[in-house]
N, C-alpha and C positions, 0 to 999 in steps of 0.2 A: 446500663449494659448495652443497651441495643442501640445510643448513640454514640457508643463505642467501636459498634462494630458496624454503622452507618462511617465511622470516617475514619476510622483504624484497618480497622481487617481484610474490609470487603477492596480498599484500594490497594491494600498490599497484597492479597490474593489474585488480584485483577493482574498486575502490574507480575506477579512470578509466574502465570498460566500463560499472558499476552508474551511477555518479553523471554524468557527461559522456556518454557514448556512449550511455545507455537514458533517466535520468531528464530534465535540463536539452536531450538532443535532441528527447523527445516534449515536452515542456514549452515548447521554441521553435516546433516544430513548430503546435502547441495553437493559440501566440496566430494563425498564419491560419487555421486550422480554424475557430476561433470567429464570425472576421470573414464567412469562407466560409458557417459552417453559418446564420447569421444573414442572411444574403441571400438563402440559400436559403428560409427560412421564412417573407423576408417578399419573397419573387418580386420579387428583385435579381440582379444578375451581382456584386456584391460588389469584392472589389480586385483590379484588372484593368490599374492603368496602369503597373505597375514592370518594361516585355517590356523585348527585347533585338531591335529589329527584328519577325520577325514569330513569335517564341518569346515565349508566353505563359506558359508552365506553367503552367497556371489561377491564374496570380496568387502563387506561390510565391516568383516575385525580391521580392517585396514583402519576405519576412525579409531580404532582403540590405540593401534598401533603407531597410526599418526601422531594421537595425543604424547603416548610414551616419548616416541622420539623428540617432540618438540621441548621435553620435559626435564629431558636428559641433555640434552646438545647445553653448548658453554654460551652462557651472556656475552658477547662481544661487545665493548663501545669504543668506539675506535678512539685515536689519541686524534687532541687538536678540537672533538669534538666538545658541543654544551651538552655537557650531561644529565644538565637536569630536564633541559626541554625534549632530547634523546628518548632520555624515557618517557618524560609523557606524553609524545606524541602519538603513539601506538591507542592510550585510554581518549585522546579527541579526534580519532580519530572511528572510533568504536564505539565512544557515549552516542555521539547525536546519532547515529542509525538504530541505538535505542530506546532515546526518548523517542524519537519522534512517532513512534510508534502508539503513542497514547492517544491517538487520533482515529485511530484504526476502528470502525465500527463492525464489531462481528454480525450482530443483530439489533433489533431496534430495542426501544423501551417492553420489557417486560410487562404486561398486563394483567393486573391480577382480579380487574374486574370484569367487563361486558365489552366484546369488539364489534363495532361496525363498522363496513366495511363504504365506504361513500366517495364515487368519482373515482377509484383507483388509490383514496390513502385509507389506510388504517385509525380508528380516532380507540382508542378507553374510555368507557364510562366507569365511575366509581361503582366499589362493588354491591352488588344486588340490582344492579341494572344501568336503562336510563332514568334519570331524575325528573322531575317535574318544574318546569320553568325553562327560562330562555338557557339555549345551550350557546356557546361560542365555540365553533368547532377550529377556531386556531390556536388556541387554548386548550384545547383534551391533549394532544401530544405533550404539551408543557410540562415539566415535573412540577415545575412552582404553582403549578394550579390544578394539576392533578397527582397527586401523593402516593396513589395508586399506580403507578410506572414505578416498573424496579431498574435501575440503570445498572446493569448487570457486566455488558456486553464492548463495553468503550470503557480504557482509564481514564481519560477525560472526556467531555461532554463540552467544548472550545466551542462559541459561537462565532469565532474567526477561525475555523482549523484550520483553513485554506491558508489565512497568514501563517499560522505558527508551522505549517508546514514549510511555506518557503524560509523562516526566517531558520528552522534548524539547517535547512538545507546550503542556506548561504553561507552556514558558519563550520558546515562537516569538511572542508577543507582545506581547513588548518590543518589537520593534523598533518595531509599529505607535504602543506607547505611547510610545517614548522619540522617535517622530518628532513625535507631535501634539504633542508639549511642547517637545522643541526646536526648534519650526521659528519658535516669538513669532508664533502667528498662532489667533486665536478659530475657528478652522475646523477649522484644523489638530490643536488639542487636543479640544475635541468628538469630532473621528472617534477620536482617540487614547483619548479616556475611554468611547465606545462600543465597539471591539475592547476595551479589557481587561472592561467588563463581561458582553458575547458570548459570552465567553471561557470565564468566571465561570459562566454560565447554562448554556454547553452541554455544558462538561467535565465536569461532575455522569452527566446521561444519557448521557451518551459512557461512560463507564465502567460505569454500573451496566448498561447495553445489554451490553455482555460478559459482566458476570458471570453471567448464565446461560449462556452458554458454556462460562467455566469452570468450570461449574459441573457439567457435562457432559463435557465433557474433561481435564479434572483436570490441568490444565500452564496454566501461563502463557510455556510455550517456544513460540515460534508454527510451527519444523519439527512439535512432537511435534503441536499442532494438526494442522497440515495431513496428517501422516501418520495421524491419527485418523479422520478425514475420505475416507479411503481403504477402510474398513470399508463393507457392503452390508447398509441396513435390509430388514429382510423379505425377505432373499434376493438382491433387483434392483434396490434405490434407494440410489444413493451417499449416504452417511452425512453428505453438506457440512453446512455450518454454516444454511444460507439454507432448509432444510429441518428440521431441529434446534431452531431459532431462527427464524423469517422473522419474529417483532414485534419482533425485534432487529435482526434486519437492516435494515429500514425505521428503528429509530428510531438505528441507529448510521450509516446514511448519512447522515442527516437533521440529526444531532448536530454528524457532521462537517464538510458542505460548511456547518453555520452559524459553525463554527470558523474554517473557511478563504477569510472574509468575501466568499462569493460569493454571486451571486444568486440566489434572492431576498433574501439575508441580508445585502446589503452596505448596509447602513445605516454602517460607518465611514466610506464614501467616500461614499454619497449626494450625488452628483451636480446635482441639482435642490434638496438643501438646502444640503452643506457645501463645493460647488465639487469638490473632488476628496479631499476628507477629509484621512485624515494623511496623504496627501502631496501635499495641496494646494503645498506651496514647493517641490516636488524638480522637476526637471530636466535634462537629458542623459542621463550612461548609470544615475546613481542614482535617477532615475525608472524608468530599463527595469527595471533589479534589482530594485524592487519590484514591475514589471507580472511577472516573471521569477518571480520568490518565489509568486507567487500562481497562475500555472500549473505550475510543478513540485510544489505542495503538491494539486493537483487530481489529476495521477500518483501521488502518495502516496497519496491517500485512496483512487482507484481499485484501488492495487497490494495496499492492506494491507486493502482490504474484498474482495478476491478473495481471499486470504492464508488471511480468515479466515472466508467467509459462501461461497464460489464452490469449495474444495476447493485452492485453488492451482494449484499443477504438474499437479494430478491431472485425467486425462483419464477419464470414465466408464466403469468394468469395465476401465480399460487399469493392470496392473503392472509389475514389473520383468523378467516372462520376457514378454509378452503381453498379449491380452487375456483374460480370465475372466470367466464370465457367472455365476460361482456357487461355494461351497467346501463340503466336505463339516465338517462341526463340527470342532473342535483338540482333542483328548481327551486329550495329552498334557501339561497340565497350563500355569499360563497363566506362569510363569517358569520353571522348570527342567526338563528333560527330555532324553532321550538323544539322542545322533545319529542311530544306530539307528531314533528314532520319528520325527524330521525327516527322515532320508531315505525313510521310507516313507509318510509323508505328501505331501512333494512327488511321490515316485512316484504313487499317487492321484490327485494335484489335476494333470494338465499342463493349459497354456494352452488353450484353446478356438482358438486363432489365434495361433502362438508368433511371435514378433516377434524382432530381434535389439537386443541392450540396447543399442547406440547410437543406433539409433531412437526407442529406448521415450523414450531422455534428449532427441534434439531434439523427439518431440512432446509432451511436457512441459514445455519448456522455451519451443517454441510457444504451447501450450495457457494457460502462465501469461501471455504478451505477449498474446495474445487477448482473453481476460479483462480486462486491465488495459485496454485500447485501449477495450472495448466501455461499459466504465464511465465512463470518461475526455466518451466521448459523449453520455451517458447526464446527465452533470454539464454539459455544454451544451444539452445540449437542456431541459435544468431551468433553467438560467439564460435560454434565450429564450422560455419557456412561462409561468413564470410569474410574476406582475408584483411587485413588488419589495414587504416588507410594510414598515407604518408600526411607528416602535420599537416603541411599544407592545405592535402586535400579536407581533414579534419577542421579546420577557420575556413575553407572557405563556404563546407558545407552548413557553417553554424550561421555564417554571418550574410554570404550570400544565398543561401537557397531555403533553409526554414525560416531564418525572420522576415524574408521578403514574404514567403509563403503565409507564416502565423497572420501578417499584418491584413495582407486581403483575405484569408479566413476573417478576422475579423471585422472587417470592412462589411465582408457579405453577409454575415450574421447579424451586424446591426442595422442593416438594412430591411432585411425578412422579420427583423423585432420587432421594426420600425412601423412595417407596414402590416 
């Protein structure tokens, strides 16, 4: 029974809390925010007529009302068109923003034994303490060699996430192209042949933006990231990524929301040129799934640029006994060493303000929904700031100004590795 619920239960409950309950709620959530934060900018009351009597909730039934309508309206598929790719364009275009999402680390390994806290990482001792004998402390975070880690908090635990992240990412825009082409409509394919070259342009700097990352953190697992990131520059400055990298951070957010065909970047749908781009011929609910696809991929860009520029779960100077403003050096050598030198070490180092570890995990697990939210915002308020660019200027800003930019980021980074 309890290997049952090791590889039945706990991923399909992982997998309906991560992707329904966090991702596609903030994501529905989004599309009134957006309409909201837009009326707020430009001193409007925004959408205010879907009450109930004289319950408003500042315009909230409007998701209800949205959904209705979208429910009701007639399937159109236009003639001329391929009907079968018609319709499944709308579901590939909405799955990968959320598989990919199984990468997404809320919080780290669950602990159900003894935490010590050493250098800035968190390690588990099996429970009733530390043991007796040689410890390998790159090995205590291991689930394979520590059993005592509950993996709780990530649908998968990928020690390539970083790959499987670009590889979804390389393939979420079929859908936009296999919409412009099957829908038989000159509009429709335009937006369809501008997302796949977007695509093309930004996923070059999109990657090499990381590789100074990993070029600094030496993993492409994004837990072992985020637990890197836990480390204390110069004593008092959390080790995050947006510190580390901030030319990367700007050009991998920049990379991304041009990936995730939002504004300013939304030249597929261009509006004022292409009517409504590829999905100019969709409507009822295969039109919301693609308004739906395009705000849960805004969640993802926010969740996975916290993940990996913002520190994640990680709350400043706060670890798994506490908070810590400071550690004395680790001299007991940086893979193997005794129990004996780990329990005198943690003797040494207590918390500055010890906390109890169920705490420490909801504000962590806070700290990451925080971050995600504030980014989330951050991508609207960029969509109503700034004015949409002509393609043009969109290629050239991908191909002339951030890959030139990523490469000597990169350059400079393996040079500071180097030395």
């Amino acid at each position: 029974m309890e290997a049952l619920i090791d590889i039945a239960l706990i991923p399909i409950l992982k997998v309906v809390v991560v992707v329904f309950g966090f991702a596609m709620a903030i994501g529905t959530v989004l599309t009134w925010v957006e309409r909201k934060q837009s009326a707020f900018i430009q001193r409007r009351v925004g959408p205010n007529r879907a009450n109930l009597g004289p319950i408003t909730a500042f315009g909230l039934l409007h998701l209800v009302a949205d959904g209705i309508k979208m429910i009701l309206k007639e399937d159109i598929i236009p003639d001329g068109s391929n009907k079968v790719l018609h319709m499944m364009a709308p579901a590939l275009g909405l799955l990968p923003v959320m598989i990919i999402f199984a990468i997404v680390p809320f919080m780290d390994f669950y602990c159900h034994g003894t935490n010590v806290v050493i250098d800035g990482m968190d390690y588990c001792f099996a429970e009733g303490g530390i043991g007796a004998g040689v410890v390998r402390l790159d090995e205590l975070a291991n689930p394979l060699y520590n059993p005592r880690l509950g993996h709780y908090f990530q649908i998968a635990d990928l020690q390539a996430g970083l790959l499987y992240m670009f590889a979804v990412t390389g393939v979420s825009v079929y859908g936009a192209a296999i919409a412009g082409w099957a829908s038989n409509s000159k509009f429709s394919l335009m937006g369809g042949l501008r997302a796949s070259a977007q695509m093309i342009s930004y996923e070059i700097s999109m990657g090499l933006s990381l590789a100074g990352l990993l070029m600094i953190y030496a993993t492409i697992d994004v837990n072992d990231i985020v637990r890197e990131q836990g480390d204390l520059l110069f004593g008092f400055l959390p080790a995050w990524g947006i510190f580390m990298q901030p030319v990367a951070f700007v050009l991998f957010l920049t990379a991304s929301i041009a990936e995730s065909k939002r504004a300013p970047f939304d030249m597929p749908e261009a509006e004022s040129e292409l009517v409504a781009g590829y999905f100019t011929e969709y409507s009822s609910m295969k039109f919301a799934v693609f308004s739906l696809g395009e705000f849960v991929a805004v969640v993802f860009i926010a969740a996975i640029t916290a993940t990996l520029f913002l520190g994640g779960w990680h709350v400043p100077w706060l670890y798994a006994d506490g908070f810590h403003f400071g550690f004395d050096a680790w001299t007991g050598g940086a893979a193997t060493t005794t129990a004996e030198a780990v329990s005198a070490y943690a003797a040494a180092n207590p918390p500055d303000l010890a906390l109890p570890y169920p705490l420490v995990v909801f504000l962590r697990i806070g700290a990451f929904i925080t971050k995600t939210i504030l980014l989330c915002f951050l991508q609207l308020q960029l969509r109503w700031t700034l004015p949409r660019f002509r393609y043009d200027q969109v290629m050239h800003l991908g191909w002339k100004v951030l890959l030139p930019i990523s490469l000597l980021n990169l350059v400079v980074t393996a040079f500071f590795v180097l030395i």
